[in-house]
C-alpha positions as CSV (number, residue, x, y, z in Angstrom):
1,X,-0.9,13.4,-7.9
2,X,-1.1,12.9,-4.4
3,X,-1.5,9.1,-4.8
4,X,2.1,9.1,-6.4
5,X,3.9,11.2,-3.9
6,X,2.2,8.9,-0.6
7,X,1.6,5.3,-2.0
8,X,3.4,5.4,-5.0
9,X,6.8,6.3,-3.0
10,X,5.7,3.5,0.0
11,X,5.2,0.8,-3.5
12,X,8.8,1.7,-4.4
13,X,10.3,0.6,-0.7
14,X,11.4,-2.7,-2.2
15,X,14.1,-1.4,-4.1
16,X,15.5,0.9,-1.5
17,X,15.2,-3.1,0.7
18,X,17.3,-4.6,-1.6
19,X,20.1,-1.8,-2.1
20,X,20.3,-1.2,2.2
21,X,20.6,-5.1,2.1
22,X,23.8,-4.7,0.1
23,X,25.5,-2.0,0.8
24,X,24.6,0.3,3.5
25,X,23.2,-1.7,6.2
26,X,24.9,-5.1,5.2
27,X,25.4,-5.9,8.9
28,X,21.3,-5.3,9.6
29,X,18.7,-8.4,9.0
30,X,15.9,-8.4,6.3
31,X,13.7,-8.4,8.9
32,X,15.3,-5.1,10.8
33,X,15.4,-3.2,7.3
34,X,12.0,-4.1,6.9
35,X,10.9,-2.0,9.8
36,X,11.8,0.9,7.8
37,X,9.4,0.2,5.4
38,X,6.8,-0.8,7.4
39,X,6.7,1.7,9.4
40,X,6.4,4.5,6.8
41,X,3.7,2.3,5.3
42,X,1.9,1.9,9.1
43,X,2.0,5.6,10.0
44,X,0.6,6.8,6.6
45,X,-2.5,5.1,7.7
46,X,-2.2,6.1,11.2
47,X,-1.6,9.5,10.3
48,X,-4.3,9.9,8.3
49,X,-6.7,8.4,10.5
50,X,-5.8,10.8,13.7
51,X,-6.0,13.8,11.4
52,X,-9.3,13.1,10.4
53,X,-10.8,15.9,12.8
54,X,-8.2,18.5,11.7
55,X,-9.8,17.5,7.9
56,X,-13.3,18.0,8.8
57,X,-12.9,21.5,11.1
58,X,-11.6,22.5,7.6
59,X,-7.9,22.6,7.8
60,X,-7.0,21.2,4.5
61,X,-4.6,23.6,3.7
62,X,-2.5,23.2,6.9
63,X,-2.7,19.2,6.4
64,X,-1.5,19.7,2.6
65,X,1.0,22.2,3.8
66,X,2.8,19.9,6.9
67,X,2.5,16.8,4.8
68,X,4.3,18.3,2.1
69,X,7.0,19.7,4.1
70,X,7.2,16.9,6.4
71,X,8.0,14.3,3.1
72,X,10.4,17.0,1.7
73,X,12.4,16.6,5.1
74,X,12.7,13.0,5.2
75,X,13.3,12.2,1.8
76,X,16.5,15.2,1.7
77,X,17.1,13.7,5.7
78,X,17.3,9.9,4.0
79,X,19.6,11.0,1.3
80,X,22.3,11.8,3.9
81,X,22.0,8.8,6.7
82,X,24.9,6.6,7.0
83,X,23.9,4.2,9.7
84,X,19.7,2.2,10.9
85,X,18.7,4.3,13.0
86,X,19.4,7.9,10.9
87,X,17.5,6.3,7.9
88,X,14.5,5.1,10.6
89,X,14.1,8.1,11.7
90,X,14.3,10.0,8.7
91,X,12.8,7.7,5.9
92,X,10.7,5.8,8.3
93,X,9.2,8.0,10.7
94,X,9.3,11.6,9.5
95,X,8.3,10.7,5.6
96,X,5.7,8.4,7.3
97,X,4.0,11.5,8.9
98,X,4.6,13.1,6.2
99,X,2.4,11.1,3.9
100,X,-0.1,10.5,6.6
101,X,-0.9,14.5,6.4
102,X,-1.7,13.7,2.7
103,X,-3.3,10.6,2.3
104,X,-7.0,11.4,3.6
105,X,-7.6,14.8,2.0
106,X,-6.4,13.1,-1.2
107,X,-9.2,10.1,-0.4
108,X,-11.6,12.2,0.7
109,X,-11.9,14.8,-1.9
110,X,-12.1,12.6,-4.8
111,X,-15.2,10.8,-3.6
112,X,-17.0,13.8,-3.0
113,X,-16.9,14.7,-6.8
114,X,-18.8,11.4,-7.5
115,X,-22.2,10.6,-7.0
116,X,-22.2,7.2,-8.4
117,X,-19.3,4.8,-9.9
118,X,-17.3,5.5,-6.9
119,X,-15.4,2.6,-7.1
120,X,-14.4,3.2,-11.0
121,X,-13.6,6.8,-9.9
122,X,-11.8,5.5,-6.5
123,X,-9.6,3.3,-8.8
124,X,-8.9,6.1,-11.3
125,X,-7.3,8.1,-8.3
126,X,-5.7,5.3,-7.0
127,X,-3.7,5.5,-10.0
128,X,-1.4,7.7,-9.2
129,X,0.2,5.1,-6.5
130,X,0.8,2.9,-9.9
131,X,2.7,5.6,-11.4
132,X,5.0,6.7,-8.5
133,X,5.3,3.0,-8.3
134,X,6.8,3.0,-11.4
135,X,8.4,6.4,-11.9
136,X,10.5,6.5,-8.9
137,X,11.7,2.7,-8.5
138,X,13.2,3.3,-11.9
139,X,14.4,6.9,-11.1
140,X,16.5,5.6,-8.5
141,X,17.7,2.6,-10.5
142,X,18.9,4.6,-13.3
143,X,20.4,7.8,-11.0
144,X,22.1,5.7,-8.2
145,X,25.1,3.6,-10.1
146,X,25.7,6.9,-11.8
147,X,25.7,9.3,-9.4
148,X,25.5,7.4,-6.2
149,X,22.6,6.6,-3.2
150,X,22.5,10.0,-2.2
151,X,21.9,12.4,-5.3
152,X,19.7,9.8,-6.5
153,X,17.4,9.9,-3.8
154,X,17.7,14.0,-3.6
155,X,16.3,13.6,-7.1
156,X,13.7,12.0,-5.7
157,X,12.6,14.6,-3.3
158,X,13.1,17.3,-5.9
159,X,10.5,15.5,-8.3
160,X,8.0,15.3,-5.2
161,X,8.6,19.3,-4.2
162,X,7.4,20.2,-8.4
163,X,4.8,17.7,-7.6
164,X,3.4,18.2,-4.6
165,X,3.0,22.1,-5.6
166,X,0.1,20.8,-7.9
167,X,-2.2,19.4,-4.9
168,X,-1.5,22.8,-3.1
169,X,-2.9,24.5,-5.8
170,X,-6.0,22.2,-7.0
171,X,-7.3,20.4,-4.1
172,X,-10.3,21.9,-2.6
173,X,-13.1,19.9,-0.6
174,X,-16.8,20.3,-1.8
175,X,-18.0,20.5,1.4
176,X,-16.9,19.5,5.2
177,X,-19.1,16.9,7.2
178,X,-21.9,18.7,9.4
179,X,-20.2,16.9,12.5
180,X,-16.4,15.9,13.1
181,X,-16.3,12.1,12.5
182,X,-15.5,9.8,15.1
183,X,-12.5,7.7,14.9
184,X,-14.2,4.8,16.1
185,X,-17.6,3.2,15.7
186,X,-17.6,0.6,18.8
187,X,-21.1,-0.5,17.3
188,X,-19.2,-1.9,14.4
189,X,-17.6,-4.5,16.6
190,X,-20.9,-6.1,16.8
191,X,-21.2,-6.2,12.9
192,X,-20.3,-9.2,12.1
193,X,-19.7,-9.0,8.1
194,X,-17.7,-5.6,8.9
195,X,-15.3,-7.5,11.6
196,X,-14.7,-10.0,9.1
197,X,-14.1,-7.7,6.6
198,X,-11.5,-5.7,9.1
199,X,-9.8,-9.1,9.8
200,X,-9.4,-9.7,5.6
201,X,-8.0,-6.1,5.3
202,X,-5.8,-7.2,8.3
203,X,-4.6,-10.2,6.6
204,X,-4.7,-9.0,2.9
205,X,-2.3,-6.0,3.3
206,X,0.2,-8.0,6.3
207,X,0.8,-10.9,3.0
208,X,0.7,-8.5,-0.1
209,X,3.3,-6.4,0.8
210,X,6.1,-9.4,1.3
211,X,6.3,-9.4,-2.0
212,X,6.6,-6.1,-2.8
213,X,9.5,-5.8,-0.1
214,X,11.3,-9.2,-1.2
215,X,11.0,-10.0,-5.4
216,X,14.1,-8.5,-5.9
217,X,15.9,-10.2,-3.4
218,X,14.0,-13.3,-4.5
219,X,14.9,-12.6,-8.4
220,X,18.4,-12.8,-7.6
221,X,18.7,-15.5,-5.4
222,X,16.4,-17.7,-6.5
223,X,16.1,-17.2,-10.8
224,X,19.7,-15.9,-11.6
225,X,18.3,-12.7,-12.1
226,X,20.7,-9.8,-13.0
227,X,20.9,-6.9,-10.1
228,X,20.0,-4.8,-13.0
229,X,17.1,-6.3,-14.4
230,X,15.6,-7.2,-10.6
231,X,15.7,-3.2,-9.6
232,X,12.9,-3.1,-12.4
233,X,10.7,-5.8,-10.6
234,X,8.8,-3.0,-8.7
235,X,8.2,-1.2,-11.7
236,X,6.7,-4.2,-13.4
237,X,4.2,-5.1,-10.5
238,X,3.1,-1.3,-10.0
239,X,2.6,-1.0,-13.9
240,X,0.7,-4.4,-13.8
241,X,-1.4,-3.0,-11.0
242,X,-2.4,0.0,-12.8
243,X,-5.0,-2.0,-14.9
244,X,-5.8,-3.4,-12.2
245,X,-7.4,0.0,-10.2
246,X,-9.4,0.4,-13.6
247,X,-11.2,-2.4,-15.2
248,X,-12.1,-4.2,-12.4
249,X,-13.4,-1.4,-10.4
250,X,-15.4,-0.5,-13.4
251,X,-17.1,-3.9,-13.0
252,X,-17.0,-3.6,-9.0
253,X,-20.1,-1.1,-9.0
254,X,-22.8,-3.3,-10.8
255,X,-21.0,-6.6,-9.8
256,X,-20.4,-5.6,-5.8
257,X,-17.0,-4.7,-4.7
258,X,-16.9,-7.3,-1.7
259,X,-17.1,-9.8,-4.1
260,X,-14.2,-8.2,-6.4
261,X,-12.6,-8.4,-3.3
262,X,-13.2,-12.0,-2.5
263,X,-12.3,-12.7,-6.1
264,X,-9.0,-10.5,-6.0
265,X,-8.1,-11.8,-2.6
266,X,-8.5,-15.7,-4.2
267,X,-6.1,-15.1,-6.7
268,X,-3.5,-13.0,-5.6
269,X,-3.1,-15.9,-2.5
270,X,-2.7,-18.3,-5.7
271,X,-0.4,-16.3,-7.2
272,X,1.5,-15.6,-4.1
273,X,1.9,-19.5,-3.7
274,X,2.8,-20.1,-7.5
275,X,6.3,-18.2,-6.9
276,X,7.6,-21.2,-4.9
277,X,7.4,-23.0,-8.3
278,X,9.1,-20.0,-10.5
279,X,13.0,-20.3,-10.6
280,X,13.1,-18.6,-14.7
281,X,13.6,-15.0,-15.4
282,X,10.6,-15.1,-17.4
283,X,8.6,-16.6,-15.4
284,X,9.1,-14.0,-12.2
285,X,8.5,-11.3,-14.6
286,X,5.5,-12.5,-15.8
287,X,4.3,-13.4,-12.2
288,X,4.9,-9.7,-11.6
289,X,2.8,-8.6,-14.5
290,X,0.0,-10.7,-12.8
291,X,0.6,-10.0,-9.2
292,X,0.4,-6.4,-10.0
293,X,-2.9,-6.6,-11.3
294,X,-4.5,-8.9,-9.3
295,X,-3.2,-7.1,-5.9
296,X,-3.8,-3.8,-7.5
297,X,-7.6,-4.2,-7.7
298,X,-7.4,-5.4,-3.8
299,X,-5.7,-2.3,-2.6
300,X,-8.4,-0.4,-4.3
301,X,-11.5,-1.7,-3.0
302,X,-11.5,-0.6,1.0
303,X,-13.1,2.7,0.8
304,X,-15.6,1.3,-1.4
305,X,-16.6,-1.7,-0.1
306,X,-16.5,0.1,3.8
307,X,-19.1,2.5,2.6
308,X,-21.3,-0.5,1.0
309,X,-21.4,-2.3,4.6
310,X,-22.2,0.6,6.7
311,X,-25.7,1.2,7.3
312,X,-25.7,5.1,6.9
313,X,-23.3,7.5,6.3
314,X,-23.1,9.0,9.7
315,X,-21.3,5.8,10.7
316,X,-18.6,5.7,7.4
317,X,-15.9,7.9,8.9
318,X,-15.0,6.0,12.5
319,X,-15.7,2.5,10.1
320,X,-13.1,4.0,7.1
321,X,-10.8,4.4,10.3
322,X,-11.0,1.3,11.5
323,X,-10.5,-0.4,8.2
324,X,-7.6,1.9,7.5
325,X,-6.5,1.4,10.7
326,X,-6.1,-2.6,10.2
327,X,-4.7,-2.1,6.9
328,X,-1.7,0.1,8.5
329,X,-1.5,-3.0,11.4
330,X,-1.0,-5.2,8.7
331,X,1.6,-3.6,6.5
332,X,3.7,-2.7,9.5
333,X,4.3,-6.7,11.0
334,X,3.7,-8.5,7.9
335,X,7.2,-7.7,6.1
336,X,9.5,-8.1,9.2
337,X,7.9,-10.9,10.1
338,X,8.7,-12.1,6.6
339,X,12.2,-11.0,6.9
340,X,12.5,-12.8,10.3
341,X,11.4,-15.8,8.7
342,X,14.1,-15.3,5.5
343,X,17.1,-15.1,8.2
344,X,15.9,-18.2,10.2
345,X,17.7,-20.8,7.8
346,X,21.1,-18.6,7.0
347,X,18.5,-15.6,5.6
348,X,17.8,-17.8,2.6
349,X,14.3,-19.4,3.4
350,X,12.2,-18.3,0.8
351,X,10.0,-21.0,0.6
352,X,8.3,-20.2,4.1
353,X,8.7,-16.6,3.5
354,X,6.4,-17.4,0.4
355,X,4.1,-19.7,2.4
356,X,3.7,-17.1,5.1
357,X,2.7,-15.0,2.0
358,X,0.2,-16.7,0.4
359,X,-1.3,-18.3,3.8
360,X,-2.1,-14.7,4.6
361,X,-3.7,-13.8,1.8
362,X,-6.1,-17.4,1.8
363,X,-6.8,-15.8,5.7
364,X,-7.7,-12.6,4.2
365,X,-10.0,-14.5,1.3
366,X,-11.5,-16.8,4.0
367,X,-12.7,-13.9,5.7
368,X,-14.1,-11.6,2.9
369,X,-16.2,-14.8,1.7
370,X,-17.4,-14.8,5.2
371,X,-18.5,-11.3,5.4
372,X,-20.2,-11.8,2.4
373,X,-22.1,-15.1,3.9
374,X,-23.1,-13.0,7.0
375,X,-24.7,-10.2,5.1
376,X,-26.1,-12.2,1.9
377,X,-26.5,-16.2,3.3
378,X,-24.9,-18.4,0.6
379,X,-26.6,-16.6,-2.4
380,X,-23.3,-16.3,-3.9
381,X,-24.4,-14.7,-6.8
382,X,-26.1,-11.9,-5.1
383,X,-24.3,-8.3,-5.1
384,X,-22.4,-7.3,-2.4
């Protein structure tokens, strides 16, 4: 539940980018509406990194309790901006926080019921972003033609206030670290299958997200795509990306989950790169199916595959930062960067929007086969 409301709600951003690109912020550039995005996505996991001490002094309830009221805010606040910098502030900035405040007690807590099959049980709560990436894309597809941008996103933050009660009511830690963590591990930096695994995180989550932020647009411009049908794009790949957290991660724990990653991270670049060839309605929708699922199983995997390269757990909280940490780097430049790159050629140059894309992602393969070769040698088959 708390999955939905944080990452769920940052998977739906794409639609929200296409409807500001037509009608609210028409005079703004992809890469400017972007920032919006990005930045909810960047502080979620810079929030909920810096909280980390508050988590383990055992102040759950006040993290649960500010998070909630801090999305409440900016989703209501969003639903009445009229001009950039309102809905920065409000869907950008405050929601951001808001979902920072949420996101580790809803990672945390979850592990600490498992004692093995972590990754199958990580990808079971990692669920929830797959269904509030479906739920609320087509929520506000169906609401906002009918009763216009802002009721429809009021709607919004009314399903999260039911929802969010749940988490106040249910989550409880099994126990609190004996000491708070550290937020960084400078020892890490000399680890040099962990640094390459930080720079494939990096890369990974700056590329993955173009798409997310983009198909739409894409649909439309590039595969006659009705507005109508395209709004459902988001939907599609989050729905695709629920199998995705499940079957794979099953097979993560006796097959290794860097090399799910490394397997993940192959594909999705090749997928990434196969939507420069895909002008046909069918075709992007089935590309979504498939990006979903493979980029599902990616996004899934950090926590894990942190925990399976730090040699002890007294170093796993300032390492889990630090990967979370690039991940947030990455989703916040990646998508402007990407909309930059659309509005070079008259804001219609998908084809290097799509190569940045999917060069990205081969970066962020590159370097997960190379942490892999640093910790194993080029036993390829070995777990790891």
């Amino acid at each position: 539940m708390s999955d939905s409301n944080t990452r769920g709600v940052v998977n739906m951003y794409g639609v929200y980018q296409t409807y500001y690109s037509v009608a609210i912020l028409q005079s703004s550039s992809s890469s400017a509406i972007s920032w919006i995005g990005s930045t909810q996505a960047f502080l979620l996991f810079l929030i909920g990194t810096l909280v980390g001490p508050i988590y383990d002094a055992g102040h759950v309830h006040i993290l649960l309790v500010s998070g909630s009221s801090l999305t409440l805010l900016g989703v209501f606040m969003t639903s009445i901006c009229k001009n950039y910098w309102e809905l920065f502030l409000a869907q950008g900035v405050v929601t951001g926080a808001g979902f920072g405040c949420l996101f580790l007690p809803g990672v945390t807590i979850v592990s600490q019921y498992f004692s093995t099959r972590k990754a199958f049980a990580t990808g079971i709560a990692s669920l929830g972003s797959s269904i509030g990436g479906v739920i609320y894309p087509i929520t506000f597809t169906q609401l906002q033609p009918r009763i216009g941008f802002g009721w429809a996103t009021r709607v919004i933050g009314f399903i999260l206030l039911i929802t969010l009660i749940l988490p106040l009511i249910v989550m409880r830690p099994l126990k609190y670290p004996p000491k708070r963590r550290s937020l960084l591990d400078i020892k890490a930096l000399r680890d040099v299958p962990y640094v390459f695994f930080g720079l494939g995180i990096l890369f990974g989550y700056m590329g993955i997200y173009v798409v997310f932020f983009y198909v739409q647009l894409y649909a439309m411009s590039n595969a006659d795509m009705s507005p109508r049908l395209a709004f459902y794009l988001l939907a599609i790949i989050n729905a695709g990306s629920s199998l995705g957290r499940i079957l794979p991660n099953f097979a993560a724990d006796k097959a290794g989950t860097l090399n799910m990653q490394i397997l993940f991270a192959s594909a999705s670049s090749v997928l990434s790169l196969s939507l420069l060839a895909i002008k046909s309605v069918n075709g992007v929708i089935a590309f979504c199916v498939l990006y979903g699922f493979f980029t599902g199983t990616f996004v899934s995997l950090p926590g894990p595959t942190v925990a399976s390269l730090s040699p002890d757990m007294a170093s796993l909280g300032g390492r889990m930062s630090m990967a979370f940490m690039s991940a947030g780097t990455g989703l916040l430049v990646g998508s402007p960067v990407a909309g930059a790159i659309l509005s070079s050629n008259g804001g219609n140059d998908w084809t290097m929007l799509q190569v940045w894309s999917g060069i990205l992602l081969v970066l962020s393969a590159t370097c997960m086969i190379c942490a892999k070769v640093a910790k194993v040698g080029f036993r390829f088959r070995a777990k790891a």
